[in-house]
PANU-798686 format. One record per atom (N, C-alpha, C): x negated, z, y negated. Coordinates in steps of 0.1 Angstrom, whole numbers, plus 5000, padded with zeros to 4 digits. Each point is the difference from the previous one (the first is absolute). Last residue first. Example, Ala and Ser with C-alpha at 12.3 -4.5 7.8 and 13.67 -1.06 7.14 Angstrom:
487250715022
499150004989
500850084989
499749995057
500950004988
499150004988
! end
This chain:
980029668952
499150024986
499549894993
502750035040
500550054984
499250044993
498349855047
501349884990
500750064990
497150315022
499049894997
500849894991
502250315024
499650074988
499349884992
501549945040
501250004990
499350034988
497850005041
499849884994
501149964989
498850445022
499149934988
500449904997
502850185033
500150074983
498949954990
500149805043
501149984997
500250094983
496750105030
499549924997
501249924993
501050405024
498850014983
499849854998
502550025035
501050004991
498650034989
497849945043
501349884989
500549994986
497950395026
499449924994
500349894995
503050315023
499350074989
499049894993
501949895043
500949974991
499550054985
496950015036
500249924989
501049964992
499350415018
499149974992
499749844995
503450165037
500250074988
499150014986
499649805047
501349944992
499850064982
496650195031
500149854996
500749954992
500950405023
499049974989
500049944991
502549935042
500650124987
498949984987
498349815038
501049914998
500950084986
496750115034
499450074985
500849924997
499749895045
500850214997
499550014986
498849535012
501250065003
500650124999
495049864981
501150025011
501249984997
496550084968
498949975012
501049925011
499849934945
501050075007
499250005014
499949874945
499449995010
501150085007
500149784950
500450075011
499349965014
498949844944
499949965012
500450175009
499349964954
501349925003
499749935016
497250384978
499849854993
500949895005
500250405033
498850014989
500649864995
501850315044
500649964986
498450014990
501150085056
499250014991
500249934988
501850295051
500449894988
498750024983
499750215046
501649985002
500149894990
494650115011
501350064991
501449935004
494750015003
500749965012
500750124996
496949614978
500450175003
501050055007
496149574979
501050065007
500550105004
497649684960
499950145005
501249995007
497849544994
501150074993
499650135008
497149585009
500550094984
500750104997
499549735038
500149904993
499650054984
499350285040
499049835000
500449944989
503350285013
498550094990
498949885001
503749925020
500650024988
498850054991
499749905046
500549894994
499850074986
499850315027
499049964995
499949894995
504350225009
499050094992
498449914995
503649885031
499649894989
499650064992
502050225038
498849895007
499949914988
503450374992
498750015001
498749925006
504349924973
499950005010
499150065005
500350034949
500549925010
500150035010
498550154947
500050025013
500849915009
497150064951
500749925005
500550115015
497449944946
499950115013
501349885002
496649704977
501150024999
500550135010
495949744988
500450084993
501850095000
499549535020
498550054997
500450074990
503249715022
499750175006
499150064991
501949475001
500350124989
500350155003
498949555028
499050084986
500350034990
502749815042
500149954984
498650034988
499750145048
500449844998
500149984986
501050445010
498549975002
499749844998
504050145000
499750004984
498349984999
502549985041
500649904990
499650004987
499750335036
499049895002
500349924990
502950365000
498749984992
498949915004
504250095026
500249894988
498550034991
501350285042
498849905000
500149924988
501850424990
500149975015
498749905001
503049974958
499650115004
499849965015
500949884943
499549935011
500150115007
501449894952
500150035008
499649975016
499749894940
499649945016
500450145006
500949814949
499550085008
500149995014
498549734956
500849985003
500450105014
496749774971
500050114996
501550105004
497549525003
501250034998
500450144990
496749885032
499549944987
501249994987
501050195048
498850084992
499749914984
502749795024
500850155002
499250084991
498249575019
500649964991
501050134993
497749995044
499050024990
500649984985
502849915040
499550144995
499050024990
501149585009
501550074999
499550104996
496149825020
500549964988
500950064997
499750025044
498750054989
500649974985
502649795030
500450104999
499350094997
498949555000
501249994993
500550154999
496049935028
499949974986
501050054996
499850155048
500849874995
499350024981
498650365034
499249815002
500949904996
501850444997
498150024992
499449865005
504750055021
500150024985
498449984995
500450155045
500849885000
500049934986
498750455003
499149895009
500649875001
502850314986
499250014988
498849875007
503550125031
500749964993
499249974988
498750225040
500649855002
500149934985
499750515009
498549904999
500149885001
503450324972
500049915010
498849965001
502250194956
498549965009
501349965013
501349914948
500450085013
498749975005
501049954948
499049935012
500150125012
502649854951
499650085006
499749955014
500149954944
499449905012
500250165008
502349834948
499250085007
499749945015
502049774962
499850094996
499350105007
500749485004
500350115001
499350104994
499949544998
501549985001
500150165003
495649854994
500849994986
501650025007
497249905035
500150164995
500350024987
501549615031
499150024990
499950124999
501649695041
500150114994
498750014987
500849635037
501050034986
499750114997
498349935038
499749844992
500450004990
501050365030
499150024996
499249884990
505250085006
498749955010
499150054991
504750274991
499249964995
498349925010
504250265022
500449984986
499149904994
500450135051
499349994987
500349984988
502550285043
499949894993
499149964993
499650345042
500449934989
499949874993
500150295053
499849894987
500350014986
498450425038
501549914998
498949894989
497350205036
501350124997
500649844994
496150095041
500849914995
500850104985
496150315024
501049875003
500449954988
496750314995
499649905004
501449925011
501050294961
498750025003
499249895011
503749864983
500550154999
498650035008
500649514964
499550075015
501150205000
501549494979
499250104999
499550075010
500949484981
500550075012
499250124997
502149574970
498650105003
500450115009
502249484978
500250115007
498850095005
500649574979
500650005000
500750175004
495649774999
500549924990
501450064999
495250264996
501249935008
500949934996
496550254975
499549855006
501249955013
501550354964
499550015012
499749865000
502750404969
499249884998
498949995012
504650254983
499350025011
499049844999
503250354961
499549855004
498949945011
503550394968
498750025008
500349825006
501650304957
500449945009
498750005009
501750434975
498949935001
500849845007
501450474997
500349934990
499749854995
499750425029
499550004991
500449934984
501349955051
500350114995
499350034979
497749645024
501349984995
501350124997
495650135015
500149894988
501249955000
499850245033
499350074994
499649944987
500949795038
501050094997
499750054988
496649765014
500849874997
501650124993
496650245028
499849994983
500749844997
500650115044
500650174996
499549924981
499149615029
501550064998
500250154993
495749855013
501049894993
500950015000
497650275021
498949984989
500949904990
501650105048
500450124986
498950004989
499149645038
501550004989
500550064992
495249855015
500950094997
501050024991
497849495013
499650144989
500950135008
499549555017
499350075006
500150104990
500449544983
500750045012
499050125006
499849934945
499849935015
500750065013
500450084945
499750025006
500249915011
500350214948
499349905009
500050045012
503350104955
500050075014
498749875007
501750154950
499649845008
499350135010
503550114959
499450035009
499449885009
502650094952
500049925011
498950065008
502950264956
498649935007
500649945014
503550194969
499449904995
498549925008
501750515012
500949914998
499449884990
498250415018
499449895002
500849874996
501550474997
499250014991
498649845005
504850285008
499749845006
498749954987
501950515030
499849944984
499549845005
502850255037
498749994995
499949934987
! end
């Protein structure tokens, strides 16, 4: 695979309870890429994933949530899991994080339940979007047009509904990244 992410950092958010193939098949898929990736979690030591509703495996946290700046990264990707975004939209320190992506101008991936996170952040309004489908109305309450597409690519933010749109997904934000990796070269030689 072309390593057309190569130089970007990745800030992985997430809580105990996220879907694991939300976190792991696109964590692949970035670093395949080229990308480093960096699992950032209000945990202190270790984050437990889910396989739909059992137990699945631990990871490491790389980065506490007490520490992480979004200046330290270049893009934001946000696994759902209902556990895991719920858990996240009542911690400040992880509102923020995200809201700091957008102000940033910096590109976001999210899919599943992770768009609660942006609803929290208030940076839906105006924005087509799709998710999970029990956050359709979340999501339109907040502003944002929902649609109920495999994968939805607008203004540097990736959407995604599932698990079976995982191919998608992967592949629109590796595609959105790396644009955002060509402007910001362009932007520094001129």
């Amino acid at each position: 695979m072309k390593r057309q992410l190569e130089g970007m950092t990745v800030a992985i958010l997430v809580a105990d309870g996220f879907e694991q193939a939300e976190l792991t098949e696109p964590k692949k898929a970035l670093e395949d890429a080229g990308a480093e990736t960096r699992i950032v979690s209000p945990a202190d030591e270790q984050v437990e994933g889910w396989k739909h509703f059992d137990s699945g495996d631990s990871f490491a946290v790389d980065v506490a949530m007490d520490d992480a700046d979004a200046q330290d990264f270049d893009a934001l990707l946000l696994p759902g899991g209902v556990a895991n975004p719920d858990q996240l939209r009542i911690q400040p320190k992880a509102v923020e994080f995200v809201r700091r992506f957008f102000e940033g101008g910096k590109p976001v991936a999210a899919i599943c339940h992770g768009p609660w996170m942006l609803i929290e952040a208030a940076v839906v309004r105006g924005r087509t979007m799709t998710s999970w489908p029990s956050l359709k109305t979340d999501l339109c309450n907040a502003g944002a047009k929902w649609v109920d597409r495999e994968v939805v690519s607008e203004k540097g933010l990736v959407t995604s509904r599932k698990p079976d749109d995982l191919a998608a997904f992967n592949r629109e934000m590796v595609k959105e990244f790396a644009q955002k990796i060509r402007e910001s070269r362009r932007a520094s030689a001129v």
